[in-house]
HTML snippet that shows the backbone in 3Dmol.js (N, CA, C, O; Angstrom):
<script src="https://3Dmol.org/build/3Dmol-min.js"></script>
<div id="view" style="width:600px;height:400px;position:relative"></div>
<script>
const pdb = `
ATOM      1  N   UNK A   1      18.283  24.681 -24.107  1.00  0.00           N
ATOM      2  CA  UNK A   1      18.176  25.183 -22.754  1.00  0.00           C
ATOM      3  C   UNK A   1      19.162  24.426 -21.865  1.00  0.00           C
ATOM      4  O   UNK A   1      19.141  23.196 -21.880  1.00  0.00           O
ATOM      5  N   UNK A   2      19.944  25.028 -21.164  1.00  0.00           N
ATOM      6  CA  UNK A   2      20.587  24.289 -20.453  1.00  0.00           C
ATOM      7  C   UNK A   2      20.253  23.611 -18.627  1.00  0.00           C
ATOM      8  O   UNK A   2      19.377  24.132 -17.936  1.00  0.00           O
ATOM      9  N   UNK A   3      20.675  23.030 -18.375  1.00  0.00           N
ATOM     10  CA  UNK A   3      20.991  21.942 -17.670  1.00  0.00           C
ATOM     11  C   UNK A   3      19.841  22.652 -15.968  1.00  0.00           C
ATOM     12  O   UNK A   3      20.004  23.871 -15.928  1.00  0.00           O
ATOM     13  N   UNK A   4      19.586  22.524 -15.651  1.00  0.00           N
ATOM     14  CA  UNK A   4      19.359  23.832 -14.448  1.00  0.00           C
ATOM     15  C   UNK A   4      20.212  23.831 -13.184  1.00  0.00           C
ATOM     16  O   UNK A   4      20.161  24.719 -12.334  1.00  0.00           O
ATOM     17  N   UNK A   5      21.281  22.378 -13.114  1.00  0.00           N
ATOM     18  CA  UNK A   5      22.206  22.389 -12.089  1.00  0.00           C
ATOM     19  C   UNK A   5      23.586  23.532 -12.897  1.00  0.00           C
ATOM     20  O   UNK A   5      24.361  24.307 -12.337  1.00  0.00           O
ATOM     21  N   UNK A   6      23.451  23.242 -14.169  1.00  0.00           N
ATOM     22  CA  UNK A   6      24.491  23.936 -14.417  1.00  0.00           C
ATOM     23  C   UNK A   6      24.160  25.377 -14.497  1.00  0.00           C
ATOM     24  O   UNK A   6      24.914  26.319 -14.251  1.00  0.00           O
ATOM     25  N   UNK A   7      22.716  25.417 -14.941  1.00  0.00           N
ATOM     26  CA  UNK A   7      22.230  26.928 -14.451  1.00  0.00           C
ATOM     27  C   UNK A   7      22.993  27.513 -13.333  1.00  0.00           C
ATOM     28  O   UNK A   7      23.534  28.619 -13.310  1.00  0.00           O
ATOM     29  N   UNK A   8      22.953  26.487 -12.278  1.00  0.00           N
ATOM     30  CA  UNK A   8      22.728  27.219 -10.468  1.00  0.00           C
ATOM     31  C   UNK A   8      24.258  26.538 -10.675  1.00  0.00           C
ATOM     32  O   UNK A   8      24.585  27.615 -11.173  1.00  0.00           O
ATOM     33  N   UNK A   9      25.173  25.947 -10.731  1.00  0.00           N
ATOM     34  CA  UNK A   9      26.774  26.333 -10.877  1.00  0.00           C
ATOM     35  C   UNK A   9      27.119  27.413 -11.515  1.00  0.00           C
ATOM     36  O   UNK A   9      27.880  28.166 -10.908  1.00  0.00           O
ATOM     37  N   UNK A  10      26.694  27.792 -12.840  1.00  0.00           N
ATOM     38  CA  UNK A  10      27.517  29.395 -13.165  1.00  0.00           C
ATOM     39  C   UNK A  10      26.856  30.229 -12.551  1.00  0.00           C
ATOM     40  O   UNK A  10      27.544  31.236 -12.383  1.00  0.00           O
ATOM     41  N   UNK A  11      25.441  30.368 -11.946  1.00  0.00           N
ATOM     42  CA  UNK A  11      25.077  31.620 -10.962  1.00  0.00           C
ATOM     43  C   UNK A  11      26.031  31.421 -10.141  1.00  0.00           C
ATOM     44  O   UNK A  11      26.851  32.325  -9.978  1.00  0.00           O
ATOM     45  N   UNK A  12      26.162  30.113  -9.379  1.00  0.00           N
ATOM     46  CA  UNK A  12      27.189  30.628  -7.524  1.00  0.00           C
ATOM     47  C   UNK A  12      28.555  30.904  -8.634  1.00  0.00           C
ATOM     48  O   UNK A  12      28.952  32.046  -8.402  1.00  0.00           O
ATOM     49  N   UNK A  13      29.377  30.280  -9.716  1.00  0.00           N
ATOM     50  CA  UNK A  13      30.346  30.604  -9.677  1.00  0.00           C
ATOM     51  C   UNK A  13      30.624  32.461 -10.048  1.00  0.00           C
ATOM     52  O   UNK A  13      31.420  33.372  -9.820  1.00  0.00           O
ATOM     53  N   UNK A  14      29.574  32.220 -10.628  1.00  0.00           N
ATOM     54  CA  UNK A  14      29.700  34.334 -10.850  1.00  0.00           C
ATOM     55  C   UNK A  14      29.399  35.298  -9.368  1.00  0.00           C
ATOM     56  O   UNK A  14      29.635  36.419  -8.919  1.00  0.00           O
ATOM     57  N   UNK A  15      29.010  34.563  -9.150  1.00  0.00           N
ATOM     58  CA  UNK A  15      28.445  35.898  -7.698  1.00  0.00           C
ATOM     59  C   UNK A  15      30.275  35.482  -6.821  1.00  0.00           C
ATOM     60  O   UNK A  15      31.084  36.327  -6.437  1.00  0.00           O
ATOM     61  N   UNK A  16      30.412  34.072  -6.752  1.00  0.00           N
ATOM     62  CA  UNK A  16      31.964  33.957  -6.266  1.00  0.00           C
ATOM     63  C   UNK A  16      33.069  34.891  -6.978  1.00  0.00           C
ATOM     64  O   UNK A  16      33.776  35.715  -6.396  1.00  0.00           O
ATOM     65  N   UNK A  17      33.072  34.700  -7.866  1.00  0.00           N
ATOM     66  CA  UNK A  17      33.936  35.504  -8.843  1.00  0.00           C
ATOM     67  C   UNK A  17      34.035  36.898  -8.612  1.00  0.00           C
ATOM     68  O   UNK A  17      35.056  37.343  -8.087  1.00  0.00           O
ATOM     69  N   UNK A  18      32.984  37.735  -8.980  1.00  0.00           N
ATOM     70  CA  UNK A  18      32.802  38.767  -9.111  1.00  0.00           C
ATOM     71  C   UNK A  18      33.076  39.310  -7.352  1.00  0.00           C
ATOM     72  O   UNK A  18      33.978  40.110  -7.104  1.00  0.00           O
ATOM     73  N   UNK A  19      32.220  38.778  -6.308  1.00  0.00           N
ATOM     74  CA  UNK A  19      33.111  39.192  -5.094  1.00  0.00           C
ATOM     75  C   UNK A  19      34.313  39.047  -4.838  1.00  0.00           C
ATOM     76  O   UNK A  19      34.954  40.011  -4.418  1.00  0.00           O
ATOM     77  N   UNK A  20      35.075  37.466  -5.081  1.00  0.00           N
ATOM     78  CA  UNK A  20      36.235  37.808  -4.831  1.00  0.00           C
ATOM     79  C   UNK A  20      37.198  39.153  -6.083  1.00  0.00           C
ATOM     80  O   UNK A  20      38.247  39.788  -5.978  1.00  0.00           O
ATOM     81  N   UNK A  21      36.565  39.090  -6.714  1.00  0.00           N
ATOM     82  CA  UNK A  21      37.506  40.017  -8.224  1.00  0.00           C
ATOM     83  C   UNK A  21      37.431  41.764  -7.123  1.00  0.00           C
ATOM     84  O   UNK A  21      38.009  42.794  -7.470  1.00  0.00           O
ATOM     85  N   UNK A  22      36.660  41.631  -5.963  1.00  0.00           N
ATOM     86  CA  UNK A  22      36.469  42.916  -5.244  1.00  0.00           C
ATOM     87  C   UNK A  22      36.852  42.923  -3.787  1.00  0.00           C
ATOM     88  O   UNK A  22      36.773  43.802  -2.930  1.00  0.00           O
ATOM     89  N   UNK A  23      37.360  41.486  -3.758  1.00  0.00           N
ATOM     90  CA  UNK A  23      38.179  41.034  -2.346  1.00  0.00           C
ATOM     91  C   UNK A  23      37.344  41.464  -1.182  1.00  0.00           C
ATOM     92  O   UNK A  23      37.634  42.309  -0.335  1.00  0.00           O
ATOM     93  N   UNK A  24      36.338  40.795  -1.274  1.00  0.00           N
ATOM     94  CA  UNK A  24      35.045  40.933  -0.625  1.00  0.00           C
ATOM     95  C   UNK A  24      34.987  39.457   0.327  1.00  0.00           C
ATOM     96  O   UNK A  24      35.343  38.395  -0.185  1.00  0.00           O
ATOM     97  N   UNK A  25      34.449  39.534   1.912  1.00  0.00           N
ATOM     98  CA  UNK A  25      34.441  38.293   2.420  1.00  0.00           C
ATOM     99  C   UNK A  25      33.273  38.084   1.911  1.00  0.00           C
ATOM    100  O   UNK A  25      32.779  38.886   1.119  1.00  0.00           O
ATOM    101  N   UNK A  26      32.621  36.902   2.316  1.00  0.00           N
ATOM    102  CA  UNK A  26      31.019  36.463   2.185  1.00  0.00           C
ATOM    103  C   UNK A  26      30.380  37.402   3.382  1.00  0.00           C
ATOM    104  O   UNK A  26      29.495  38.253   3.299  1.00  0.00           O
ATOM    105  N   UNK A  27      31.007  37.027   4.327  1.00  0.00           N
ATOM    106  CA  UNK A  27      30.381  38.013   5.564  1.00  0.00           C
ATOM    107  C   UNK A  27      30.290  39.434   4.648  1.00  0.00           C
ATOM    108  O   UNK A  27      29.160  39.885   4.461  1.00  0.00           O
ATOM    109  N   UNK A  28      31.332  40.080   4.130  1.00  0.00           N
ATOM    110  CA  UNK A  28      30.834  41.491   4.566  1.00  0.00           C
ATOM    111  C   UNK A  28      29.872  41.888   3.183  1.00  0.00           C
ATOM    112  O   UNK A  28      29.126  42.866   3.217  1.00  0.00           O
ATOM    113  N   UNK A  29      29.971  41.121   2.129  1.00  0.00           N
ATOM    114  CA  UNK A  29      29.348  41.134   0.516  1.00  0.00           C
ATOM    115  C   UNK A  29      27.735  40.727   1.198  1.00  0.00           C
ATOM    116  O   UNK A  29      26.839  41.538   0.966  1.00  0.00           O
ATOM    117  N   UNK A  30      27.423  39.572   1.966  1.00  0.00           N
ATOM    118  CA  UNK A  30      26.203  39.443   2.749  1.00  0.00           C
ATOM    119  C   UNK A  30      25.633  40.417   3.804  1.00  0.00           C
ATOM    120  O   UNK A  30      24.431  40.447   4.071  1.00  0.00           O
ATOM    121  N   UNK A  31      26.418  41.095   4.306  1.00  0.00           N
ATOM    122  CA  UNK A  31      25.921  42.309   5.100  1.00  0.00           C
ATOM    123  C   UNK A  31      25.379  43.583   4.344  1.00  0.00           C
ATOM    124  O   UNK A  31      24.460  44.294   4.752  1.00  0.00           O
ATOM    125  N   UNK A  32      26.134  43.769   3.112  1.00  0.00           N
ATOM    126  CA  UNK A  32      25.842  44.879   2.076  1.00  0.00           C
ATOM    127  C   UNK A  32      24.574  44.203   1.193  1.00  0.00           C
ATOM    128  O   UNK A  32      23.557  44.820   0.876  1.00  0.00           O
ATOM    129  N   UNK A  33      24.734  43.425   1.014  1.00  0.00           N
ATOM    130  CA  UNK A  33      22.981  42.908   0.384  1.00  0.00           C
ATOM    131  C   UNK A  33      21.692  42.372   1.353  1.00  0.00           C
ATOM    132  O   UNK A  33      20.494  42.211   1.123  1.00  0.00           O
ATOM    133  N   UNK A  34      22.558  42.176   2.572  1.00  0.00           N
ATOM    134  CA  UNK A  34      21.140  42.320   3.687  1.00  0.00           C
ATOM    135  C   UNK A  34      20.913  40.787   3.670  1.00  0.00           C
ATOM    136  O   UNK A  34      19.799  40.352   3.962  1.00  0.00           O
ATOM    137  N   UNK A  35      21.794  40.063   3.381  1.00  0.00           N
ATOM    138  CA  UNK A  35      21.168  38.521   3.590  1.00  0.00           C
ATOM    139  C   UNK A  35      22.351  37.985   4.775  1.00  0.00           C
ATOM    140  O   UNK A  35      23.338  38.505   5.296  1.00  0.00           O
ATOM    141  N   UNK A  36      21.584  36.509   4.888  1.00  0.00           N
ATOM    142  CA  UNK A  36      22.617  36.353   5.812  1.00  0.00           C
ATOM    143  C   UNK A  36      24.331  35.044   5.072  1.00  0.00           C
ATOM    144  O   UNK A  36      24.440  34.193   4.189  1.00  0.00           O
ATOM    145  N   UNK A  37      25.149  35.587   5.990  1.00  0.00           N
ATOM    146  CA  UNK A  37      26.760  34.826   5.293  1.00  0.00           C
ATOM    147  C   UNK A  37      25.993  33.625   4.917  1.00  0.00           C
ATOM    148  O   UNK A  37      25.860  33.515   3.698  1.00  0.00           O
ATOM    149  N   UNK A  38      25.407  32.618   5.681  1.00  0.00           N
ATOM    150  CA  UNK A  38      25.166  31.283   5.459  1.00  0.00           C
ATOM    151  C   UNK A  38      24.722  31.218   4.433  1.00  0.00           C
ATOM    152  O   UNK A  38      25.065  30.462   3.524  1.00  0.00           O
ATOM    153  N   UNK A  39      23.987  31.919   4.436  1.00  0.00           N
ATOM    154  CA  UNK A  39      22.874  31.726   2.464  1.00  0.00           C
ATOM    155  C   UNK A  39      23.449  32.279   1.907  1.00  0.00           C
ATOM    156  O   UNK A  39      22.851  32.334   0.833  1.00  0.00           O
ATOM    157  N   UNK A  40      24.661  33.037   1.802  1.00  0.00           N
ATOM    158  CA  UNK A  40      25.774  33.484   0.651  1.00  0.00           C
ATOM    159  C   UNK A  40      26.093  31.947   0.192  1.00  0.00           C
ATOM    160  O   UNK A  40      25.796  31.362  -0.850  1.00  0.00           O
ATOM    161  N   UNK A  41      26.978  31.400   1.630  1.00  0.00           N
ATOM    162  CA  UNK A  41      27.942  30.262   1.319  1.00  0.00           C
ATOM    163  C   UNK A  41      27.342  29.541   0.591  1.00  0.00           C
ATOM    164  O   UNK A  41      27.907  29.199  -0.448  1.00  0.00           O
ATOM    165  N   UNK A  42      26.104  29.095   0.849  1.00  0.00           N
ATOM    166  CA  UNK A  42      25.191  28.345   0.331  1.00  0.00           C
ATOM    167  C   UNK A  42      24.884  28.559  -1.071  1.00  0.00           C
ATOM    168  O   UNK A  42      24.837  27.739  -1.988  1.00  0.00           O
ATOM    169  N   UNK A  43      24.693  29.770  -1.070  1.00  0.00           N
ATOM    170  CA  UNK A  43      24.596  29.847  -2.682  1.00  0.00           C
ATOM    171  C   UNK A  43      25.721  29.774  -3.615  1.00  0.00           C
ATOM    172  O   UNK A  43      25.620  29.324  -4.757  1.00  0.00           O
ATOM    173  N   UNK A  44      26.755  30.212  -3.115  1.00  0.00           N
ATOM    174  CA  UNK A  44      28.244  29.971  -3.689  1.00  0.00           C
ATOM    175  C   UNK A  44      28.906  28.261  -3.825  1.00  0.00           C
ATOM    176  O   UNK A  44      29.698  27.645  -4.538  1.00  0.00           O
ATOM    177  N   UNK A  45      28.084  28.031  -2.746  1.00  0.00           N
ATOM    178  CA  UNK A  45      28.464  26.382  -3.195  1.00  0.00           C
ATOM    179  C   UNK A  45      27.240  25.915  -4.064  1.00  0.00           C
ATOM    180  O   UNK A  45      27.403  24.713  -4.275  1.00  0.00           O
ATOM    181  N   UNK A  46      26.437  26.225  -4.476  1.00  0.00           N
ATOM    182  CA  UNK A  46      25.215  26.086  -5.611  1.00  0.00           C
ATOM    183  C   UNK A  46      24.692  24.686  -4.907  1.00  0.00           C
ATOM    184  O   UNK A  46      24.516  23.577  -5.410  1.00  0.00           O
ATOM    185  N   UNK A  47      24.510  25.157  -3.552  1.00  0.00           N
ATOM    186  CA  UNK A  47      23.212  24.238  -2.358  1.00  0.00           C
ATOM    187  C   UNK A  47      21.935  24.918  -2.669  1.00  0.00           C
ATOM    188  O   UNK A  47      20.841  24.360  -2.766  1.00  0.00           O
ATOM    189  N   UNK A  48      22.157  26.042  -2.801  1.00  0.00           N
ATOM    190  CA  UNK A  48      20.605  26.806  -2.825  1.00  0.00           C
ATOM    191  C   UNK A  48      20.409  27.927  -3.783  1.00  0.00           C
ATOM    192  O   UNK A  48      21.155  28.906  -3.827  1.00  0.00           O
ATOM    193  N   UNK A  49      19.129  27.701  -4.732  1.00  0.00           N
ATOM    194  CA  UNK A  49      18.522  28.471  -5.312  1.00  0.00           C
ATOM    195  C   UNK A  49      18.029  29.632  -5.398  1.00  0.00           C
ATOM    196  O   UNK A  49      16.821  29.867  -5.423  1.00  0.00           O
ATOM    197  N   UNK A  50      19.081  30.605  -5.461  1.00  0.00           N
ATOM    198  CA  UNK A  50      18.323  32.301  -4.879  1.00  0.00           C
ATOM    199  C   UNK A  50      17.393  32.786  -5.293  1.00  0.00           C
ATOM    200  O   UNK A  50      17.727  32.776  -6.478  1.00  0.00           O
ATOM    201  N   UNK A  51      16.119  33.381  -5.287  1.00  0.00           N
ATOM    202  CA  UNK A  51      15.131  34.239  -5.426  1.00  0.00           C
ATOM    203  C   UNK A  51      15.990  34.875  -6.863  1.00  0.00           C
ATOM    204  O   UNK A  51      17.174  34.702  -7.154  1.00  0.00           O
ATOM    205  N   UNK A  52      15.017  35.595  -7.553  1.00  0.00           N
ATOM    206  CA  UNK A  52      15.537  36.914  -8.271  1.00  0.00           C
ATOM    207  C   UNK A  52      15.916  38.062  -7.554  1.00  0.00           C
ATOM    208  O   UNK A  52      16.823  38.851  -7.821  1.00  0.00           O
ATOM    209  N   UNK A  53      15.032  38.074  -6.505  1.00  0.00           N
ATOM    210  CA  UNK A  53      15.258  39.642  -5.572  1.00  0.00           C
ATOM    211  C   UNK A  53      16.547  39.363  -5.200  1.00  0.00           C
ATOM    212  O   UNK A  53      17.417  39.958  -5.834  1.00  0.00           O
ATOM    213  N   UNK A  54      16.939  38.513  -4.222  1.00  0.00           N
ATOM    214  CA  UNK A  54      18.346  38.381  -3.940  1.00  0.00           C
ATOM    215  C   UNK A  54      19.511  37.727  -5.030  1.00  0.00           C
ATOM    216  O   UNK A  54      20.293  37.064  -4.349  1.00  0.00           O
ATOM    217  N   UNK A  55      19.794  37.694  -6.088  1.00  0.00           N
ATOM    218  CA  UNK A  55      20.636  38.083  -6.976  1.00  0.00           C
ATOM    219  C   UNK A  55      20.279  39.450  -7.440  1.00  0.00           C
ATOM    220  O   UNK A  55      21.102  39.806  -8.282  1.00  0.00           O
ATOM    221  N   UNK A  56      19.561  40.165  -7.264  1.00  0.00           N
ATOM    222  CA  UNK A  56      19.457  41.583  -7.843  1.00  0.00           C
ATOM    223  C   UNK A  56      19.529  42.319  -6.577  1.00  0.00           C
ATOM    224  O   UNK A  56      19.300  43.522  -6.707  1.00  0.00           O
ATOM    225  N   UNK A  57      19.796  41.900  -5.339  1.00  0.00           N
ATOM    226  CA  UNK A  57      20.753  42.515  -4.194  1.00  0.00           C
ATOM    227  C   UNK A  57      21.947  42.203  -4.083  1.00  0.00           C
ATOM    228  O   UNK A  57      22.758  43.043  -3.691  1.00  0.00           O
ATOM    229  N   UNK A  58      22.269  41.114  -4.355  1.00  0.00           N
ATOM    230  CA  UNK A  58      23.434  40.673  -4.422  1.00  0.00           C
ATOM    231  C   UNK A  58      24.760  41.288  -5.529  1.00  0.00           C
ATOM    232  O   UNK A  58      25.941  41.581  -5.341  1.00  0.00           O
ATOM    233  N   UNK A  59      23.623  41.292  -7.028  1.00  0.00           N
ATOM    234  CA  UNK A  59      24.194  42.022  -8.208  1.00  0.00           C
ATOM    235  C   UNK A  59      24.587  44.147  -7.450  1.00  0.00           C
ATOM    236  O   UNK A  59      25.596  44.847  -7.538  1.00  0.00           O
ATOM    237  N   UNK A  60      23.848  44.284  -7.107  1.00  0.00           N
ATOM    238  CA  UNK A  60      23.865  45.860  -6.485  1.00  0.00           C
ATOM    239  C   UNK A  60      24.919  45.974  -5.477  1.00  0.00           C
ATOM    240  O   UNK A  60      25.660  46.957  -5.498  1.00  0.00           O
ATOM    241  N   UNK A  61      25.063  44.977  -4.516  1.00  0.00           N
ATOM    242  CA  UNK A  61      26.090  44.590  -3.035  1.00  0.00           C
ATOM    243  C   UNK A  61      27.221  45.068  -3.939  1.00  0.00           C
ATOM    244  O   UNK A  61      27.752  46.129  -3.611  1.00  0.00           O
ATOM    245  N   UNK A  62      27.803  44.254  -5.358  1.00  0.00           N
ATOM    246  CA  UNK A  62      29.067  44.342  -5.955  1.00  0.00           C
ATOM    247  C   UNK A  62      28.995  45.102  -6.642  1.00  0.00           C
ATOM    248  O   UNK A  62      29.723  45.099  -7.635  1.00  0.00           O
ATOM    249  N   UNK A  63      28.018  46.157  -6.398  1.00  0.00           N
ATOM    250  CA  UNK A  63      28.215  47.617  -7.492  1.00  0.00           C
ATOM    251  C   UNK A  63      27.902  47.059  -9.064  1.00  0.00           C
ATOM    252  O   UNK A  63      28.726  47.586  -9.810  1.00  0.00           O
ATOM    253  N   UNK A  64      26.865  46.051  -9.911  1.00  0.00           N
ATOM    254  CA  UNK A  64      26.718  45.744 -10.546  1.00  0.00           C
ATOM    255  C   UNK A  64      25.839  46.389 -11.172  1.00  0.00           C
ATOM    256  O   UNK A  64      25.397  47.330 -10.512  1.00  0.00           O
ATOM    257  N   UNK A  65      25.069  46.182 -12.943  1.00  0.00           N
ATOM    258  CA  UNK A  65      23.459  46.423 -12.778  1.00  0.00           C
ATOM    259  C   UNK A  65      23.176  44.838 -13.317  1.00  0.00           C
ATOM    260  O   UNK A  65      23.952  43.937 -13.634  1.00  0.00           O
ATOM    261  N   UNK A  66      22.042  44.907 -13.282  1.00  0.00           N
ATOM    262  CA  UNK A  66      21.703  43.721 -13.131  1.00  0.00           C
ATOM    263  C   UNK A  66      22.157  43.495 -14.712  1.00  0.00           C
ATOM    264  O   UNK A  66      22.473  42.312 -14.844  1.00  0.00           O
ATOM    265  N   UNK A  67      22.261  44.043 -15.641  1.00  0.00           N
ATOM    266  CA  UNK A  67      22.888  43.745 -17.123  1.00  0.00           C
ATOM    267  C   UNK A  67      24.128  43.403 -16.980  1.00  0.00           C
ATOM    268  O   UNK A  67      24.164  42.389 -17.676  1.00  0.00           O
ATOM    269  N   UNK A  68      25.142  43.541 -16.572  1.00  0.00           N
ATOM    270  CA  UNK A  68      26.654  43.250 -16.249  1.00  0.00           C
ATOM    271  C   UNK A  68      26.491  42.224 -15.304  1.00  0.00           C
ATOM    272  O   UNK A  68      27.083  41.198 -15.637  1.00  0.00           O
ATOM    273  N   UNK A  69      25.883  42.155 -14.227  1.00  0.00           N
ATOM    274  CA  UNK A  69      25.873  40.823 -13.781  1.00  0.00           C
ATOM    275  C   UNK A  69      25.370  39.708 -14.406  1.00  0.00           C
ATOM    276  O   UNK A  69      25.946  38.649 -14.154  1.00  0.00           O
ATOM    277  N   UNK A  70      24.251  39.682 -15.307  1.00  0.00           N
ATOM    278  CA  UNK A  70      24.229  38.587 -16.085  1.00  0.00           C
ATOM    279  C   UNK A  70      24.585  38.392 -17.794  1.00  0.00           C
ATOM    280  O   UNK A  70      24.174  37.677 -18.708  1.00  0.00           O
ATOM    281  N   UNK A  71      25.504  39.378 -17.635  1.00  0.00           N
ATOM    282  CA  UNK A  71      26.833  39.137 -18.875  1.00  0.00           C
ATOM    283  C   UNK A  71      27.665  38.220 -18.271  1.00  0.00           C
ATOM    284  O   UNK A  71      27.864  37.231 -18.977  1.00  0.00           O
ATOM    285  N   UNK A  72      28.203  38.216 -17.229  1.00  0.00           N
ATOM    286  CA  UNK A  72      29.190  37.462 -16.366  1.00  0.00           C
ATOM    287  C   UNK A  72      28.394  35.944 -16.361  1.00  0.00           C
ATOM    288  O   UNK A  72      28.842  34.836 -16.657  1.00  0.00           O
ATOM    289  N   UNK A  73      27.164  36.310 -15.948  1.00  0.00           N
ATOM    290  CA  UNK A  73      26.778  34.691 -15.777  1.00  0.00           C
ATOM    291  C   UNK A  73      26.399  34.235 -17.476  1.00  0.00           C
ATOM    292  O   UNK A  73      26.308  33.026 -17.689  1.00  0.00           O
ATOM    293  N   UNK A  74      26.308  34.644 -17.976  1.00  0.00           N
ATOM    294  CA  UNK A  74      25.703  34.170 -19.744  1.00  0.00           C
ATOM    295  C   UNK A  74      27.575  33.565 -20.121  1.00  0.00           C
ATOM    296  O   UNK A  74      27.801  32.492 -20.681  1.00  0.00           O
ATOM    297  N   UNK A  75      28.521  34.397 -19.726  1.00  0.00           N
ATOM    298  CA  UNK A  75      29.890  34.164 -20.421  1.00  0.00           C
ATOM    299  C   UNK A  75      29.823  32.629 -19.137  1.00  0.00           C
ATOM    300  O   UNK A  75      29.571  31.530 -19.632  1.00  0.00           O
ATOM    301  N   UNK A  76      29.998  32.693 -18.006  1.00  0.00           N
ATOM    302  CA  UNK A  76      30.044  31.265 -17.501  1.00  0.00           C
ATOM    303  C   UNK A  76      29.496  30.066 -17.677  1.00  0.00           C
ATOM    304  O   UNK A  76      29.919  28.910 -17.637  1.00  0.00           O
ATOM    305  N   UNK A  77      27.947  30.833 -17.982  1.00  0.00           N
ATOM    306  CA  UNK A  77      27.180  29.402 -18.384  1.00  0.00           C
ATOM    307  C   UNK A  77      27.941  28.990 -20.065  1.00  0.00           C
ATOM    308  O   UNK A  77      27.879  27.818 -20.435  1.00  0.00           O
ATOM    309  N   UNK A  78      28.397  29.696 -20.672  1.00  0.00           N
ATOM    310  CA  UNK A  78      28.474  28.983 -22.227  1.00  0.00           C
ATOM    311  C   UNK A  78      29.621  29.046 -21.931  1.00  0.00           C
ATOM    312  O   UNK A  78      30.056  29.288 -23.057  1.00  0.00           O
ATOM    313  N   UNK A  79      30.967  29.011 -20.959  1.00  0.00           N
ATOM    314  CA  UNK A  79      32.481  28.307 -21.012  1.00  0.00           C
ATOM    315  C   UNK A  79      31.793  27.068 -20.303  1.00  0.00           C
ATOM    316  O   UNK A  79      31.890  26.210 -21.180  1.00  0.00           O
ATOM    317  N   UNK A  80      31.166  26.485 -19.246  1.00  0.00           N
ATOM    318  CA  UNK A  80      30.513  25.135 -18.806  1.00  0.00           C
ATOM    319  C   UNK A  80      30.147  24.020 -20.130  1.00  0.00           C
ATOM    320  O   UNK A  80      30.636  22.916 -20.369  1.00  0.00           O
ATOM    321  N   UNK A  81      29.309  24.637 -20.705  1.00  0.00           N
ATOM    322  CA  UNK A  81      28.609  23.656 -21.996  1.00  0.00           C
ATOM    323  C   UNK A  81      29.741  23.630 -22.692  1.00  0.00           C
ATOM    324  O   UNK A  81      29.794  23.027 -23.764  1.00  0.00           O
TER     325      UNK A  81
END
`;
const viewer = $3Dmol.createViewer("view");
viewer.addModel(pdb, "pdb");
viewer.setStyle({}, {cartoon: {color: "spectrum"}});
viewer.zoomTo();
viewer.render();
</script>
């Protein structure tokens, strides 16, 4: 099982990724999932621990399903280890 900081580094680095890969600000990727920019940033700098609900708004914001979004995070967490 891995690490749970490194857990919550490849979550923010995938939700980073995948918005910028869609040239998305935080502002406007946080307006389309209904949260606010700060708790984007926050989660992108892996300060804070998102809910499931909000990664599965967040995964939807970038046109994801929640299976492709955590292909992205499964391939980040095992390039980390």
């Amino acid at each position: 099982m891995p690490d749970p900081s490194q857990q919550l580094l490849a979550l923010a680095g995938t939700i980073r990724k995948f918005r910028r890969d869609r040239e998305l600000s935080q502002e406007a990727l946080a307006a389309v999932a209904g949260i606010n920019p700060k708790h984007l940033s926050e989660i992108e700098r892996a300060n804070k621990d998102p809910r499931a609900s909000t990664v599965l708004r967040l995964a939807d914001a970038l046109g994801l399903t929640p299976s492709e979004f955590f292909v992205g995070y499964e391939l980040r967490l095992r390039s980390r280890g």
